[in-house]
N, CA, C and O atoms as CSV, one atom per row, in Angstrom:
chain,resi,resn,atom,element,x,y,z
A,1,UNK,N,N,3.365,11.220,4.424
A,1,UNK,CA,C,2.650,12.482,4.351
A,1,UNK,C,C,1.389,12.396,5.195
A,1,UNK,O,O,0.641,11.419,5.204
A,2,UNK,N,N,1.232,13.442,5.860
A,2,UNK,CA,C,-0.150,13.568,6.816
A,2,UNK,C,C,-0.762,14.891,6.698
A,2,UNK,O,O,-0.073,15.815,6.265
A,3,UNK,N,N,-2.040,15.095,7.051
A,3,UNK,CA,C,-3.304,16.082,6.424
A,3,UNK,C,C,-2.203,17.293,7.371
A,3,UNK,O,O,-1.784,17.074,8.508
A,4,UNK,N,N,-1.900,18.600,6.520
A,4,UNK,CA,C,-1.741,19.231,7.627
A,4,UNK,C,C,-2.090,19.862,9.004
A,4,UNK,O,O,-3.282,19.990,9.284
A,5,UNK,N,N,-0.927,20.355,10.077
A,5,UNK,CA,C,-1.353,20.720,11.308
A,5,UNK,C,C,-1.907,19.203,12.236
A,5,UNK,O,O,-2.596,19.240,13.256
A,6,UNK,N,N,-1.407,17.984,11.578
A,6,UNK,CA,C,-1.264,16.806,11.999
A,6,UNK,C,C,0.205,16.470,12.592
A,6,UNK,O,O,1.063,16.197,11.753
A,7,UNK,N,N,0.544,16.465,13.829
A,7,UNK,CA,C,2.078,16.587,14.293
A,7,UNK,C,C,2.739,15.096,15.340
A,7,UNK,O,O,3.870,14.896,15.784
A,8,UNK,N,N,1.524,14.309,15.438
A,8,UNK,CA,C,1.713,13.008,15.654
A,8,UNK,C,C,2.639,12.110,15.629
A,8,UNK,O,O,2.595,11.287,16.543
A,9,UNK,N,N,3.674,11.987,14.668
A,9,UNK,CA,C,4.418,11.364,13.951
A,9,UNK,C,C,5.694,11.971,13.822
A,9,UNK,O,O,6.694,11.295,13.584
A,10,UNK,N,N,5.732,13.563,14.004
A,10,UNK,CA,C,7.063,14.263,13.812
A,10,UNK,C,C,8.264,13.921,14.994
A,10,UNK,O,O,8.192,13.863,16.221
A,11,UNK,N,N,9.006,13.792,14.369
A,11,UNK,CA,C,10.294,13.388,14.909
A,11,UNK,C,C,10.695,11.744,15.602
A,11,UNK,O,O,11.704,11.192,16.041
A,12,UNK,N,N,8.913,11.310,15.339
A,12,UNK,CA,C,9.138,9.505,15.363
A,12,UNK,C,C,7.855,8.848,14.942
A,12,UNK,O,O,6.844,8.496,15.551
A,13,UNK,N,N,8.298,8.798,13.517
A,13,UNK,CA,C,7.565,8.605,12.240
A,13,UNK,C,C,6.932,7.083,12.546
A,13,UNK,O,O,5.878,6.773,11.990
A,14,UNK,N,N,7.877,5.761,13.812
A,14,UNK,CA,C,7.547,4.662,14.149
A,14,UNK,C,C,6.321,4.957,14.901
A,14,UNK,O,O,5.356,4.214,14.724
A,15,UNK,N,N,6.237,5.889,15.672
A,15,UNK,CA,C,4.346,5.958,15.789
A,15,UNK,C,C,3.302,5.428,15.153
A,15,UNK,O,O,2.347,4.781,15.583
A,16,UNK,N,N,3.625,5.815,13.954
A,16,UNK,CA,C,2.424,5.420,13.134
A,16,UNK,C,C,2.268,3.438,12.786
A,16,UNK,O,O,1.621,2.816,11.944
A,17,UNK,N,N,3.054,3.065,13.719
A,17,UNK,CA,C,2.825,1.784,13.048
A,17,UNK,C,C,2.166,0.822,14.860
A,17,UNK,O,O,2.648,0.000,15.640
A,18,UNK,N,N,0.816,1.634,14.733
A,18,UNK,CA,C,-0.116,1.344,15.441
A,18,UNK,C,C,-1.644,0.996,15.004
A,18,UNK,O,O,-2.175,1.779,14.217
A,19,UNK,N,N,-2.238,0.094,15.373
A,19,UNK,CA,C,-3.241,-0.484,14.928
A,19,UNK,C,C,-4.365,0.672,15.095
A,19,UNK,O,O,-5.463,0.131,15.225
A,20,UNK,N,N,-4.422,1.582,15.121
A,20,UNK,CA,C,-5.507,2.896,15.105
A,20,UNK,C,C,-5.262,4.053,14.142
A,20,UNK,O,O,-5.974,4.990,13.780
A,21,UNK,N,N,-3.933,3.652,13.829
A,21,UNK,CA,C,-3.534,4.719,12.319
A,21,UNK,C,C,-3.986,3.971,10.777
A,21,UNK,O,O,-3.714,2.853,10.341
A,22,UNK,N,N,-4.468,4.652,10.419
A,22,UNK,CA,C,-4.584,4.332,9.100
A,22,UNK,C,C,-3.809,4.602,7.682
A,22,UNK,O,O,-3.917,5.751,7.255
A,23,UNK,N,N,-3.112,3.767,6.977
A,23,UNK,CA,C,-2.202,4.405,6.131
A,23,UNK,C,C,-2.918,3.784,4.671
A,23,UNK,O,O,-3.113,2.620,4.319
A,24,UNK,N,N,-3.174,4.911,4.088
A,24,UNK,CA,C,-3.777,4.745,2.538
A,24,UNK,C,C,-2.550,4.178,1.857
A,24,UNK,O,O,-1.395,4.346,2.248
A,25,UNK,N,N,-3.013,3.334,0.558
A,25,UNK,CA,C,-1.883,2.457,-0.440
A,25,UNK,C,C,-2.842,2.090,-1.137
A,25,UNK,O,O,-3.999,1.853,-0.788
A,26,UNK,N,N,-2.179,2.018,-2.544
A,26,UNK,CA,C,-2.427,1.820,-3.391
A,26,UNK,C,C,-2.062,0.117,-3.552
A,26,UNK,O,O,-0.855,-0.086,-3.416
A,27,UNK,N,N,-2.825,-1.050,-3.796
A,27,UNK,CA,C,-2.660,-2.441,-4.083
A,27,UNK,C,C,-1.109,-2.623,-4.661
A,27,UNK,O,O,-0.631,-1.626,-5.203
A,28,UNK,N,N,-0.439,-3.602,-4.598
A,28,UNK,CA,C,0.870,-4.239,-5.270
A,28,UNK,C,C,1.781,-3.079,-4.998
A,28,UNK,O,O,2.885,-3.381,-4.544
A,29,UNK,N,N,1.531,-1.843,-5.185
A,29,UNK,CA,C,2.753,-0.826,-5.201
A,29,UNK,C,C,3.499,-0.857,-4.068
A,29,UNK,O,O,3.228,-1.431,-3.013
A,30,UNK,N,N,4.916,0.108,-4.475
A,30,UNK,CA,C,5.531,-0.136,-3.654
A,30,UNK,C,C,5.214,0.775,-2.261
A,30,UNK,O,O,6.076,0.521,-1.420
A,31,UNK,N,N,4.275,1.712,-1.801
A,31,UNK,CA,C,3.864,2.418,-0.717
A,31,UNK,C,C,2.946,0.956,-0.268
A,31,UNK,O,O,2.635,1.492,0.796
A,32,UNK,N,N,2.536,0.141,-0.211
A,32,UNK,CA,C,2.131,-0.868,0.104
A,32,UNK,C,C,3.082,-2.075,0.967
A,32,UNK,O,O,2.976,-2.818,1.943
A,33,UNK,N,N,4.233,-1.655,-0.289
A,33,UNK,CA,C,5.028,-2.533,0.680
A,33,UNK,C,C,6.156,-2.197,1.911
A,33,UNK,O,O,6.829,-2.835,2.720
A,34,UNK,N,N,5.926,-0.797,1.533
A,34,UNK,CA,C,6.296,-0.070,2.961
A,34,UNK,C,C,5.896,0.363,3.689
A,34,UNK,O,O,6.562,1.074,4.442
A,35,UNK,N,N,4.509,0.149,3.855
A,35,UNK,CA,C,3.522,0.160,5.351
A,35,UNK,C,C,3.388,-1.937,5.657
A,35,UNK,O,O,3.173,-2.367,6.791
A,36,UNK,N,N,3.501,-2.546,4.882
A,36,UNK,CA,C,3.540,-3.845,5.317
A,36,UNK,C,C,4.875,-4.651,5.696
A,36,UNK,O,O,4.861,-5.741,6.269
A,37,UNK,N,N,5.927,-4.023,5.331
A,37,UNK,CA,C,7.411,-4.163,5.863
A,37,UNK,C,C,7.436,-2.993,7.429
A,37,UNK,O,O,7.662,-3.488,8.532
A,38,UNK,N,N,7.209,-1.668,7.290
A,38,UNK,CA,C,7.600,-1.225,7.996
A,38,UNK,C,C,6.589,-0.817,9.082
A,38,UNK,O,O,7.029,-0.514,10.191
A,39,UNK,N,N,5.570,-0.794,8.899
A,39,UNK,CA,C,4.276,-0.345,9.952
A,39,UNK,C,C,2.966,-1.741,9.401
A,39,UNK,O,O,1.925,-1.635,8.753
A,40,UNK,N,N,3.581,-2.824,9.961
A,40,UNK,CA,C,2.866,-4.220,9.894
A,40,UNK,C,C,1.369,-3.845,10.806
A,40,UNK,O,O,0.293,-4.233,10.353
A,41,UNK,N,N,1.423,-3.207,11.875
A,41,UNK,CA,C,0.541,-3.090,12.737
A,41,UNK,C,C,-0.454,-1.902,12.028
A,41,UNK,O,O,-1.661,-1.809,12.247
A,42,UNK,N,N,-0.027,-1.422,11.539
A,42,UNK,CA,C,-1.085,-0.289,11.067
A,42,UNK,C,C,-2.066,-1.045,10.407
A,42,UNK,O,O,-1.788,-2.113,9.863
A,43,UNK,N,N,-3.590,-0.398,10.420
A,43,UNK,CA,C,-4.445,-0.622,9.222
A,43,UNK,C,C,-4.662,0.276,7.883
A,43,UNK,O,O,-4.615,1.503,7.803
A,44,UNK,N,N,-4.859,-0.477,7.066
A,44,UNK,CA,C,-4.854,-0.365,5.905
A,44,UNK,C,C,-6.319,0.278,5.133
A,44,UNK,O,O,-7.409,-0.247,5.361
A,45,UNK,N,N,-6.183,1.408,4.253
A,45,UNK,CA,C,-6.763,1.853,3.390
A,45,UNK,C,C,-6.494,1.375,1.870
A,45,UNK,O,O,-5.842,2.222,1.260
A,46,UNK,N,N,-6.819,0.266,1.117
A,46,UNK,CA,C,-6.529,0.238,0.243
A,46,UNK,C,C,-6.688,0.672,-1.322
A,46,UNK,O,O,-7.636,0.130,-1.891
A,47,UNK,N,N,-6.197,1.232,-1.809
A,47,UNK,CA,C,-6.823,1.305,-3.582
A,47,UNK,C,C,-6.613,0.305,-4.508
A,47,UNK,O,O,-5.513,-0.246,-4.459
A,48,UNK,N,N,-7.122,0.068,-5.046
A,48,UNK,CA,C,-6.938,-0.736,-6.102
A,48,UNK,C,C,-5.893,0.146,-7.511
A,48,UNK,O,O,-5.846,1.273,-8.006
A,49,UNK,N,N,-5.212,-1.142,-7.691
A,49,UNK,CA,C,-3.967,-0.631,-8.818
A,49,UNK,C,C,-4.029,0.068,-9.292
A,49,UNK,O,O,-3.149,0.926,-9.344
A,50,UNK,N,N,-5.261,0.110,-10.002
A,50,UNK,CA,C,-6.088,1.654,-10.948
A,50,UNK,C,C,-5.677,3.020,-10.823
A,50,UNK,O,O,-5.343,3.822,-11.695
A,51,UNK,N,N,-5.788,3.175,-9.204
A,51,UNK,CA,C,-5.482,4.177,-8.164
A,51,UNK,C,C,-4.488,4.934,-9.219
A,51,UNK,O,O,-3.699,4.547,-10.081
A,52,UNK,N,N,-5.074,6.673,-8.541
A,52,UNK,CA,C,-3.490,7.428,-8.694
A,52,UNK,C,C,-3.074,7.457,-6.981
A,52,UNK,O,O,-3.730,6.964,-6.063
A,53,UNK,N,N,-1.640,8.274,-6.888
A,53,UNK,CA,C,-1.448,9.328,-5.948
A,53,UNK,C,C,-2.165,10.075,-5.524
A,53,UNK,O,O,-2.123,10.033,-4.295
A,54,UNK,N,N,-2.955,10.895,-5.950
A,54,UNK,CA,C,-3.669,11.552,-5.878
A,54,UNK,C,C,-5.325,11.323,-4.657
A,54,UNK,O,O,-6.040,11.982,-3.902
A,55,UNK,N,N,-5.158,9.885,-5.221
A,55,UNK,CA,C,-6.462,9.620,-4.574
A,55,UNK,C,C,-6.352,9.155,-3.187
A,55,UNK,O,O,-7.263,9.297,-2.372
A,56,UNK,N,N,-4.794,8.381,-2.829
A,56,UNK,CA,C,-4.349,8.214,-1.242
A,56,UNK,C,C,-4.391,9.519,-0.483
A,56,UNK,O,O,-4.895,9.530,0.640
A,57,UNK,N,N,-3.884,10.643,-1.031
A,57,UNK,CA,C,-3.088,11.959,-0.592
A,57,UNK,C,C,-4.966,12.346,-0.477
A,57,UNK,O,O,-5.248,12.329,0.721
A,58,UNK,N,N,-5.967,12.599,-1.155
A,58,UNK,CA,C,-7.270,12.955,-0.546
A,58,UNK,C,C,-8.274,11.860,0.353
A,58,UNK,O,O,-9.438,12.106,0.670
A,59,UNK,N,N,-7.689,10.874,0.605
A,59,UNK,CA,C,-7.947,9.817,1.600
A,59,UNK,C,C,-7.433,10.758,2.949
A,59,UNK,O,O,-8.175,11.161,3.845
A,60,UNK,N,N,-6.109,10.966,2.849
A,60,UNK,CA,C,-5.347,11.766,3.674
A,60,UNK,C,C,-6.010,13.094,4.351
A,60,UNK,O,O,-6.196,13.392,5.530
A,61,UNK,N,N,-6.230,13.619,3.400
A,61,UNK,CA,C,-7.055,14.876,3.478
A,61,UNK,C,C,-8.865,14.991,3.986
A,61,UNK,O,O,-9.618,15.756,4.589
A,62,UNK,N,N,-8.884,13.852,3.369
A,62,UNK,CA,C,-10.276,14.191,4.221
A,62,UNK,C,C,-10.369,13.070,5.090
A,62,UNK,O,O,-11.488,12.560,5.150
A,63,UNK,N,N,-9.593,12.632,5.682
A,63,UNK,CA,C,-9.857,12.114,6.962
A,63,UNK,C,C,-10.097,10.564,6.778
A,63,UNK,O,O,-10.346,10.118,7.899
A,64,UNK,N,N,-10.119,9.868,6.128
A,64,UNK,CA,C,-9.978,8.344,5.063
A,64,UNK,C,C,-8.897,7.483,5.969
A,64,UNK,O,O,-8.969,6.424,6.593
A,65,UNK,N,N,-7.797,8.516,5.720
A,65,UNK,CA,C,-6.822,7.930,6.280
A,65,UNK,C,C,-5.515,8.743,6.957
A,65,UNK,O,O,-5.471,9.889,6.511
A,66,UNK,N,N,-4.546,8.484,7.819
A,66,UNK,CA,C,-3.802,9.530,8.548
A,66,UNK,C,C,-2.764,9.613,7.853
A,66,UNK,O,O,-2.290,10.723,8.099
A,67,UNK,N,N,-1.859,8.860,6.813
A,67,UNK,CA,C,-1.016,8.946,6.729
A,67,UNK,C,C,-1.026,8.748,4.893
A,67,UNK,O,O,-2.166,8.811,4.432
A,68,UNK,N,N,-0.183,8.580,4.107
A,68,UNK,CA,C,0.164,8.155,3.006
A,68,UNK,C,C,1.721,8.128,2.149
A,68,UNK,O,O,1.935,9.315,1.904
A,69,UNK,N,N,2.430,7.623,1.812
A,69,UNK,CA,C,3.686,7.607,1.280
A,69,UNK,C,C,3.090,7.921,-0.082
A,69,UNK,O,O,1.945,7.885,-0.534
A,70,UNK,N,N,4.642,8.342,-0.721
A,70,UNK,CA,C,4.412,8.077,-2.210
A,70,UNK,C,C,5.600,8.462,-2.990
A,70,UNK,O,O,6.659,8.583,-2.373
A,71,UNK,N,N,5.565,8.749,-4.732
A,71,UNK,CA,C,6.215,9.620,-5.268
A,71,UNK,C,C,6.482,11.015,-4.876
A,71,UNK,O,O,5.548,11.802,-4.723
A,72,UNK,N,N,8.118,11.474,-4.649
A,72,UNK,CA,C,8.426,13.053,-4.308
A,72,UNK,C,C,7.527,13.885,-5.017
A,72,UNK,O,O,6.621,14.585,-4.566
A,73,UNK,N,N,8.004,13.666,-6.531
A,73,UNK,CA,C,7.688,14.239,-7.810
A,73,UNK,C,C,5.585,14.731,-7.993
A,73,UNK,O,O,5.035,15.803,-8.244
A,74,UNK,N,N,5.129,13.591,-7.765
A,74,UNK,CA,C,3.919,13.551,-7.484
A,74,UNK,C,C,3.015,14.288,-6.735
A,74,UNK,O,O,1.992,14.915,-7.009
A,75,UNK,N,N,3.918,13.962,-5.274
A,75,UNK,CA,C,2.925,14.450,-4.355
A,75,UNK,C,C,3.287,15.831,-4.133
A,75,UNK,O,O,2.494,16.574,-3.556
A,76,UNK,N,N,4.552,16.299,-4.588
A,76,UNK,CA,C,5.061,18.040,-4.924
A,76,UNK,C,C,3.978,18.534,-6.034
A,76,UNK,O,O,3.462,19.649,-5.960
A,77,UNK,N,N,3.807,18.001,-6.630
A,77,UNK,CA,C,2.408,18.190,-7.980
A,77,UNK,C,C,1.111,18.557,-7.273
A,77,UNK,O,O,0.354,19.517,-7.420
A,78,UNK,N,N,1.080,17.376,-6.364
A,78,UNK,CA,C,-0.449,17.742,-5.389
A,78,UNK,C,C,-0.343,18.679,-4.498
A,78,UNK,O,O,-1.295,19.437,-4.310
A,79,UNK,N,N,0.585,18.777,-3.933
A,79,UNK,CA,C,1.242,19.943,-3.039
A,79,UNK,C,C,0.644,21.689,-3.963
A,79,UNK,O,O,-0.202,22.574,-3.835
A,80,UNK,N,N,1.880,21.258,-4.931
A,80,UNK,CA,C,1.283,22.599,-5.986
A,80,UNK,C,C,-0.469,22.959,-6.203
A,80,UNK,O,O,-1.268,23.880,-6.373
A,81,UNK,N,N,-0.399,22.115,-6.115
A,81,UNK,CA,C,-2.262,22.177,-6.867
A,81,UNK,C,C,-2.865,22.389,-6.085
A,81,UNK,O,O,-3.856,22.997,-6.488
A,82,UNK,N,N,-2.875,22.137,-4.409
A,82,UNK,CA,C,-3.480,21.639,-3.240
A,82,UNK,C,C,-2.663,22.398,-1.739
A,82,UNK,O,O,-2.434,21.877,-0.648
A,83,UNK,N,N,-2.400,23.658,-2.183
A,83,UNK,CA,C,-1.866,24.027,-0.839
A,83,UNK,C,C,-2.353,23.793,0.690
A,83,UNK,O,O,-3.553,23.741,0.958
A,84,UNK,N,N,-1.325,23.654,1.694
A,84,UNK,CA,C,-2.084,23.714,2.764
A,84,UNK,C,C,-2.689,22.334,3.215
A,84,UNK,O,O,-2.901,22.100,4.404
A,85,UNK,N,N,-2.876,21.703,2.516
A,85,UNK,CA,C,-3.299,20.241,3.178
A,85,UNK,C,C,-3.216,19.582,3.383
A,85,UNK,O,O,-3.981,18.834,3.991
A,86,UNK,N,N,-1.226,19.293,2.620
A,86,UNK,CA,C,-0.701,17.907,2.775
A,86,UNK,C,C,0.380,18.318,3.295
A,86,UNK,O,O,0.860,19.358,2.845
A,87,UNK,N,N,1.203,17.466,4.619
A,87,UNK,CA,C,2.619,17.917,4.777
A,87,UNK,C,C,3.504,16.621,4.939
A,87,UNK,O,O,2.905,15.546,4.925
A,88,UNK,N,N,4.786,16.622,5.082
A,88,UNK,CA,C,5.613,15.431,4.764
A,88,UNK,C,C,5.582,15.812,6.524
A,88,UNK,O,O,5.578,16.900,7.100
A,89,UNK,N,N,5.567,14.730,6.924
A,89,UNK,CA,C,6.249,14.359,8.606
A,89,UNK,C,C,7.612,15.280,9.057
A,89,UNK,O,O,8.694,15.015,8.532
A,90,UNK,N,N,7.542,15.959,9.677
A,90,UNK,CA,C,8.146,16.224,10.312
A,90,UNK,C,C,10.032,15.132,11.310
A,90,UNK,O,O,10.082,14.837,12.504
A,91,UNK,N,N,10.906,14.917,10.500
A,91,UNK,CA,C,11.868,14.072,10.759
A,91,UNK,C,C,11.471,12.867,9.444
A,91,UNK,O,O,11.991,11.779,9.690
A,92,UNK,N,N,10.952,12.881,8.608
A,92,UNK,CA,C,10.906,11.166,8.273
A,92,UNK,C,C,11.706,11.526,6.794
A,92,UNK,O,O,12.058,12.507,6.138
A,93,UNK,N,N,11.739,10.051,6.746
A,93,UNK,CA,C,12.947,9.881,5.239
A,93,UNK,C,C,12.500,9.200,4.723
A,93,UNK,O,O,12.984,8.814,3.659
């Protein structure tokens, strides 16, 4: 997920695994271990375990960080609550 009207990444989501993108994560979880399996080169925003969703996805939003994975369920919640500011990438799975 990236802040919307952010189009960087659409249709080759491997972009982002450049040492000038920043991808928010939450410590031990598993969005952690899929920016460190799959975008090794990226830097890291981290939260501590504590962390919700919530708090990567406004990392996202205000500029913290470019990118963030997470729960569907979740970040459709923040979506709801939060129009307009968060969008899923354009091509990614």
């Amino acid at each position: 997920y990236v802040r919307e009207g952010d189009t960087r990444f659409d249709g080759n989501i491997t972009l982002a695994n450049d040492p000038g993108v920043k991808i928010a994560v939450v410590d031990g979880s598993t969005i952690s271990i899929v920016r460190q399996n799959d975008f090794p080169n990226a830097a890291v925003v981290s939260y501590s375990e504590l962390s919700s969703t919530a708090e990567t996805l406004e990392a996202v939003v205000t500029g913290k960080a470019d990118m963030t994975f997470g729960d569907p369920a979740a970040i459709a919640r923040y979506i709801e609550n939060n129009p307009g500011k968060i969008r899923l990438v354009a091509g990614a799975k």
